[in-house]
NUVO-175374 format. One record per residue: residue number from 1; residue in one letter; x, y, z negated of N, C-alpha, C in turn. Coordinates in nm, 2 decimals, always signed. Example, Ala and Ser with C-alpha at 12.3 -4.5 7.8 and 13.67 -1.06 7.14 Angstrom:
// NUVO-175374
+------+------+--------+--------+--------+--------+--------+--------+--------+--------+--------+
: resi : resn :     nx :     ny :     nz :    cax :    cay :    caz :     cx :     cy :     cz :
+------+------+--------+--------+--------+--------+--------+--------+--------+--------+--------+
:    1 :    A :  +1.32 :  -0.57 :  -0.78 :  +1.23 :  -0.45 :  -0.78 :  +1.32 :  -0.33 :  -0.78 :
:    2 :    S :  +1.28 :  -0.22 :  -0.71 :  +1.37 :  -0.11 :  -0.71 :  +1.29 :  +0.00 :  -0.79 :
+------+------+--------+--------+--------+--------+--------+--------+--------+--------+--------+
//
This chain:
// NUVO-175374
+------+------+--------+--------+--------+--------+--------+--------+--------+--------+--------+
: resi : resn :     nx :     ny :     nz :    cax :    cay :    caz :     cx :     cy :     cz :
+------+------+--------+--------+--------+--------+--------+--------+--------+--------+--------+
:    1 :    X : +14.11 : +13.28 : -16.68 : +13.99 : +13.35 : -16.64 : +13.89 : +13.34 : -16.76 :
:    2 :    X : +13.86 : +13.46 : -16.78 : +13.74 : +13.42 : -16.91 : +13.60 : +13.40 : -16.87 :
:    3 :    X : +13.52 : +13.35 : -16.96 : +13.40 : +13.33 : -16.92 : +13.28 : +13.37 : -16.99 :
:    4 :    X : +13.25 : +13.47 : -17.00 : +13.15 : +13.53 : -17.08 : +12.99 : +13.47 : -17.01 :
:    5 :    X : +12.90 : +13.34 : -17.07 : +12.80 : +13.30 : -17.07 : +12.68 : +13.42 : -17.04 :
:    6 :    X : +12.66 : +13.50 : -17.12 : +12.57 : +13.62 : -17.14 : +12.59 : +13.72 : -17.01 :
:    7 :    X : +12.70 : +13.74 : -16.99 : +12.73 : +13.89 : -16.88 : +12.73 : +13.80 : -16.76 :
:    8 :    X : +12.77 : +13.72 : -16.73 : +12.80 : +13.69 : -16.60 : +12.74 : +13.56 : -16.53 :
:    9 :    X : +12.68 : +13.60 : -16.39 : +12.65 : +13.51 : -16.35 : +12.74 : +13.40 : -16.32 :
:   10 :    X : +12.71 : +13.24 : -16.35 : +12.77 : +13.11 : -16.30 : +12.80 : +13.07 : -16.18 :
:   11 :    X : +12.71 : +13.16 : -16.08 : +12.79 : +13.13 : -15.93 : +12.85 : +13.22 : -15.89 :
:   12 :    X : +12.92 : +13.28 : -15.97 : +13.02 : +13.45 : -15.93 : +13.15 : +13.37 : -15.91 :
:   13 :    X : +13.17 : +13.26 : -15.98 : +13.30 : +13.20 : -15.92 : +13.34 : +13.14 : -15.82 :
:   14 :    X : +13.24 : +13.08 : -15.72 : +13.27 : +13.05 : -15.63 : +13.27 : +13.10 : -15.49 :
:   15 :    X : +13.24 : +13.25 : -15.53 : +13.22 : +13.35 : -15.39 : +13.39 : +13.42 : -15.41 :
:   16 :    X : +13.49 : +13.41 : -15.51 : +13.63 : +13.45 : -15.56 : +13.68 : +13.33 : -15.41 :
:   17 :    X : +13.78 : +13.40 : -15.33 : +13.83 : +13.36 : -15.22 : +13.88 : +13.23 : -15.32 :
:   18 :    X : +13.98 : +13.27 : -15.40 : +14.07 : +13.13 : -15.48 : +13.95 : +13.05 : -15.51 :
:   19 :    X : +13.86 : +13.06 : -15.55 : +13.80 : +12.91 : -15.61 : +13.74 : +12.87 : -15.51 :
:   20 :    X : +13.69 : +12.98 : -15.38 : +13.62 : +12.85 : -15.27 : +13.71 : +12.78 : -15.20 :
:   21 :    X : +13.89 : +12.89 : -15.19 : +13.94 : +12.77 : -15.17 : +13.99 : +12.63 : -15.18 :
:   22 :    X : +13.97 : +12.63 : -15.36 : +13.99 : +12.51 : -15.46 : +13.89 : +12.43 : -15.41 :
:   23 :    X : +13.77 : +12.44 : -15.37 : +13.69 : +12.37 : -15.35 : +13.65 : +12.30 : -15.21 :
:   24 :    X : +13.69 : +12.41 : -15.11 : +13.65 : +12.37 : -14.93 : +13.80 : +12.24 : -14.91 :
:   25 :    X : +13.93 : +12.32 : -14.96 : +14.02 : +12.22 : -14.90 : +14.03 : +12.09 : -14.93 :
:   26 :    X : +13.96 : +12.05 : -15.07 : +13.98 : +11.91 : -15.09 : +13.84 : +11.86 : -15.00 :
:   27 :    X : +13.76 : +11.94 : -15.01 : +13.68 : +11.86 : -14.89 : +13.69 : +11.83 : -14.77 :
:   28 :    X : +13.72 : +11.90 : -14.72 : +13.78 : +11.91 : -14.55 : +13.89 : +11.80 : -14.51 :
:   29 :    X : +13.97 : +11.82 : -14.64 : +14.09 : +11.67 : -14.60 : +14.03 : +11.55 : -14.62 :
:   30 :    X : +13.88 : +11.52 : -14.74 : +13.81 : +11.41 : -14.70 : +13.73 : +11.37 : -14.60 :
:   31 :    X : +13.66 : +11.49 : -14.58 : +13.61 : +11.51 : -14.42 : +13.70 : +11.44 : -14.32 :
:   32 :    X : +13.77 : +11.48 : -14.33 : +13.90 : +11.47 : -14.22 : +13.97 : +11.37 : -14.23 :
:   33 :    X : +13.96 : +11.31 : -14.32 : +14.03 : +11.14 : -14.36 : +13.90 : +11.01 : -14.28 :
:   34 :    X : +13.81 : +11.04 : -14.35 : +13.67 : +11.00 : -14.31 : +13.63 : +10.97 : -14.15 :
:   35 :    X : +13.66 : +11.09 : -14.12 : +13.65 : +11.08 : -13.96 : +13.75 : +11.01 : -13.89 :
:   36 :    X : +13.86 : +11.02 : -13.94 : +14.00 : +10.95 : -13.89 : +13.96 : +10.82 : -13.89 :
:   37 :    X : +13.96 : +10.80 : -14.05 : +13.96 : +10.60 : -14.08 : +13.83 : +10.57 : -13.97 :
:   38 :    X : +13.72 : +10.62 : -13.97 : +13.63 : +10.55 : -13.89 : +13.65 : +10.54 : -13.79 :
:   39 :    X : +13.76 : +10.61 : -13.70 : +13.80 : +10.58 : -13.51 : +13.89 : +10.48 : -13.55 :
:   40 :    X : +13.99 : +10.48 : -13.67 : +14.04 : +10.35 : -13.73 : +14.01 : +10.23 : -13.71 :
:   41 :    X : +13.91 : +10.22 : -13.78 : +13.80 : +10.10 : -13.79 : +13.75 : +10.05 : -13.65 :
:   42 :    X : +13.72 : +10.14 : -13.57 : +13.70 : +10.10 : -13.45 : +13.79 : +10.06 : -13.36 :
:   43 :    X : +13.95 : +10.08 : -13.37 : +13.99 : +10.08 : -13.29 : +14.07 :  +9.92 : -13.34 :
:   44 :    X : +14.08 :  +9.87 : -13.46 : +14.15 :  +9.78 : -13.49 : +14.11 :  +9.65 : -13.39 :
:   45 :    X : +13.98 :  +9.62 : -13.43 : +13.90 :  +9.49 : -13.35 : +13.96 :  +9.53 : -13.18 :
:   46 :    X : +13.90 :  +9.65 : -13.10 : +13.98 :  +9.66 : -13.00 : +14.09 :  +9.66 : -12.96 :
:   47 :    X : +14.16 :  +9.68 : -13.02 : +14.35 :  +9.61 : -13.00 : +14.34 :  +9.49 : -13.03 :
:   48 :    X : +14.30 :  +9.43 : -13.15 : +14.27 :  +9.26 : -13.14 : +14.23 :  +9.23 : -13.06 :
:   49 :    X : +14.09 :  +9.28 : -12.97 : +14.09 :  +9.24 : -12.90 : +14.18 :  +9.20 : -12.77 :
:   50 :    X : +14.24 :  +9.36 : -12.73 : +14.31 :  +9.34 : -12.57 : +14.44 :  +9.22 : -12.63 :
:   51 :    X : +14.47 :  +9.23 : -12.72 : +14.61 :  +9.19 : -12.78 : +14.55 :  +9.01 : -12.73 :
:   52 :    X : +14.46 :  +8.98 : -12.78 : +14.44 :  +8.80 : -12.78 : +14.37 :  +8.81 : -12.60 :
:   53 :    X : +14.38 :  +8.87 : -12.57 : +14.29 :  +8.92 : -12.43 : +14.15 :  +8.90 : -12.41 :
:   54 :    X : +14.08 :  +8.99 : -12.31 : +13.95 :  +9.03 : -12.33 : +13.86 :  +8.88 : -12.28 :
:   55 :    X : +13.92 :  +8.76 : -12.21 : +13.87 :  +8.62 : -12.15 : +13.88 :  +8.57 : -12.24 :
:   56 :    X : +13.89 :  +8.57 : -12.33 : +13.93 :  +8.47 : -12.49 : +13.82 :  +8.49 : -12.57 :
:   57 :    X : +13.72 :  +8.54 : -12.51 : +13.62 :  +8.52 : -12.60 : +13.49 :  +8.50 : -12.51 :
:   58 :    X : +13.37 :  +8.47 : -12.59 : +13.26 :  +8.44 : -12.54 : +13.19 :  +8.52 : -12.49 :
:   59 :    X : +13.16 :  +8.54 : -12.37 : +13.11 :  +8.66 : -12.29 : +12.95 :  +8.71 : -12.32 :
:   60 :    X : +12.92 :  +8.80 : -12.40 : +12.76 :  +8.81 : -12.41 : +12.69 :  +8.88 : -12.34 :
:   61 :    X : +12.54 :  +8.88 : -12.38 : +12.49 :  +9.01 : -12.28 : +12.49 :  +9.13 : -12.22 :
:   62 :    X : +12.61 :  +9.18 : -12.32 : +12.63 :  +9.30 : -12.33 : +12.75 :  +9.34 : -12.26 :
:   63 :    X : +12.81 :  +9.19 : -12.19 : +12.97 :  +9.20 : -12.16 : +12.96 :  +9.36 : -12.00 :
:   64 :    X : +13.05 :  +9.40 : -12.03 : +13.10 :  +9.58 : -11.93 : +13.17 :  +9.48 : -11.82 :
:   65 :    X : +13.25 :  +9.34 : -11.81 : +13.32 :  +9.37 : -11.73 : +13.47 :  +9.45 : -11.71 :
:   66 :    X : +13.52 :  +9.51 : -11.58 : +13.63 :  +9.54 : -11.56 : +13.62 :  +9.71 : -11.66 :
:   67 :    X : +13.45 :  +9.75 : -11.67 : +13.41 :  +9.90 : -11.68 : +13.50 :  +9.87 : -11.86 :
:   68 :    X : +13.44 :  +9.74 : -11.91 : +13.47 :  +9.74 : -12.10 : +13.60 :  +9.80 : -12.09 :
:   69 :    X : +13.67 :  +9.75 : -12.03 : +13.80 :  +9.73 : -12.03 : +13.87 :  +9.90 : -12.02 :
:   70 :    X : +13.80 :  +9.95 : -11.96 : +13.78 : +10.11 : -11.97 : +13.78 : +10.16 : -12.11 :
:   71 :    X : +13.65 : +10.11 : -12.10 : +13.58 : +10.20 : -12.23 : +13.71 : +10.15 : -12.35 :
:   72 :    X : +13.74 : +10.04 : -12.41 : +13.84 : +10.03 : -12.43 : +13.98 : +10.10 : -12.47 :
:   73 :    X : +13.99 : +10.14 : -12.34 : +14.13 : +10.22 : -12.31 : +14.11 : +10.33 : -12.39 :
:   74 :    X : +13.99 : +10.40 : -12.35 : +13.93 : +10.52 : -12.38 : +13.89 : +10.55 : -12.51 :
:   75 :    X : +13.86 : +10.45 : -12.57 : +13.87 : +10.43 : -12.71 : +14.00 : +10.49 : -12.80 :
:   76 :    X : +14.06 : +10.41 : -12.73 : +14.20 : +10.39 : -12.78 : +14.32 : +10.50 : -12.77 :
:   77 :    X : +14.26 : +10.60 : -12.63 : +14.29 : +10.72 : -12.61 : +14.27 : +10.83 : -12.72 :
:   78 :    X : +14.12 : +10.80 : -12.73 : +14.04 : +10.90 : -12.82 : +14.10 : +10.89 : -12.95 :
:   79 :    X : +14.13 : +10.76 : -13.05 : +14.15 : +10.76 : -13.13 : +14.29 : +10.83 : -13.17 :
:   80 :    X : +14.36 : +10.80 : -13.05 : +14.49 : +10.87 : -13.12 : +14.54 : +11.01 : -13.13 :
:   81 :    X : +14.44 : +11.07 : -13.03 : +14.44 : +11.21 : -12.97 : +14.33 : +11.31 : -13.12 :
:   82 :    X : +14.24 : +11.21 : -13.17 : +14.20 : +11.27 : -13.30 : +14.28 : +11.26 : -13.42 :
:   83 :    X : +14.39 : +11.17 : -13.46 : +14.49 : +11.16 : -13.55 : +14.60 : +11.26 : -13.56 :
:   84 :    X : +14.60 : +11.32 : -13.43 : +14.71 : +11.41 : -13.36 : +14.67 : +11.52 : -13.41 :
:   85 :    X : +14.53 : +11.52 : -13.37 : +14.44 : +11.67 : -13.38 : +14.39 : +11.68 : -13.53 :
:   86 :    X : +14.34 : +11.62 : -13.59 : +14.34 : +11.63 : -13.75 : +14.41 : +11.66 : -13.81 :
:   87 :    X : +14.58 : +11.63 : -13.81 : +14.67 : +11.65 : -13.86 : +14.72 : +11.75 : -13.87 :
:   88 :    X : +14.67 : +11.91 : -13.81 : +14.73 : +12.00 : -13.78 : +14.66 : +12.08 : -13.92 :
:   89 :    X : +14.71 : +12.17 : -13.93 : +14.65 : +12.26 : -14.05 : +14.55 : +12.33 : -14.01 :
:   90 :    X : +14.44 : +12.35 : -14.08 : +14.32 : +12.44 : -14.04 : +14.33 : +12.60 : -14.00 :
:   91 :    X : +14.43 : +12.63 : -14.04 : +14.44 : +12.77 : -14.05 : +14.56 : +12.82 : -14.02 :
:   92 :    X : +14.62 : +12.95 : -13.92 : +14.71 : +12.97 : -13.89 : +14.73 : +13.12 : -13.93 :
:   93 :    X : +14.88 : +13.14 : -14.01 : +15.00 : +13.08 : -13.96 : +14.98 : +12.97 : -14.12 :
:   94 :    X : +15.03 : +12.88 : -14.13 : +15.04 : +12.77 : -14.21 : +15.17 : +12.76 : -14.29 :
:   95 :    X : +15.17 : +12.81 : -14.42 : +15.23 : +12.80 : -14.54 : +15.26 : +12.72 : -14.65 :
:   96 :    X : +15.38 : +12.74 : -14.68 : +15.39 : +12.60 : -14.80 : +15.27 : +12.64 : -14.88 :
:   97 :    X : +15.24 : +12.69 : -14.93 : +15.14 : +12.76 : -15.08 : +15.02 : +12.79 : -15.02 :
:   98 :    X : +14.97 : +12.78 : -14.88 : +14.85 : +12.84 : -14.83 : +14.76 : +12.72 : -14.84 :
:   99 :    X : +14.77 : +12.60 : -14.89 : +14.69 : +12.51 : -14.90 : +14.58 : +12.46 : -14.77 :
:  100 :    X : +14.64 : +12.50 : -14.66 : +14.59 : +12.44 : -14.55 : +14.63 : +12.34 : -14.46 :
:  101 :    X : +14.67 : +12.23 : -14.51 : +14.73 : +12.13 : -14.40 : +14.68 : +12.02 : -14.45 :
:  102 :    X : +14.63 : +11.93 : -14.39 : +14.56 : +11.80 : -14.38 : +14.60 : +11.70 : -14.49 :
:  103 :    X : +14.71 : +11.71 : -14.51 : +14.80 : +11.60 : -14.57 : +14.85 : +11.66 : -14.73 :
+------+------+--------+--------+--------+--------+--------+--------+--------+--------+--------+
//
């Protein structure tokens, strides 16, 4: 692609389908990484926790009860149901060369 300084405007390249898509997909899969790792992160301490059990530790103000133990679950629901769902390709029908899949 040539680039003539003088004739052409500098944001004409990124309104060209190819270059915004050079530029949205690598973001979107960080986007998308981002979002993942952080239900990640949440969910680690929670399996530590059910795993050592929820009486094994020191009960604070803030203790839910039989409800934590929920919320919990639901955690744990959510996170894997967004791993599932992120992983799909943004765009259909999904091609080797179409540069739309997560991964």
């Amino acid at each position: 692609m040539s680039y003539d300084h003088q004739s052409r405007n500098p944001a004409l390249p990124l309104c060209e389908k190819n270059e915004v898509l050079t530029y949205l997909v690598p973001y979107s899969r960080m986007v998308t990484a981002c979002i993942v790792l952080l239900y990640v992160s949440y969910a680690i301490p929670v399996i530590a926790l059910l795993v050592r059990g929820r009486n094994s530790i020191r009960h604070g103000p803030f203790w839910l009860g039989p409800f934590g133990l929920f919320a919990n679950c639901v955690l744990l629901a959510w996170t894997l149901f967004t791993i599932i769902m992120y992983s799909f390709p943004y765009y259909y029908p999904a091609t080797a060369n179409s540069k739309s899949t997560n991964y």
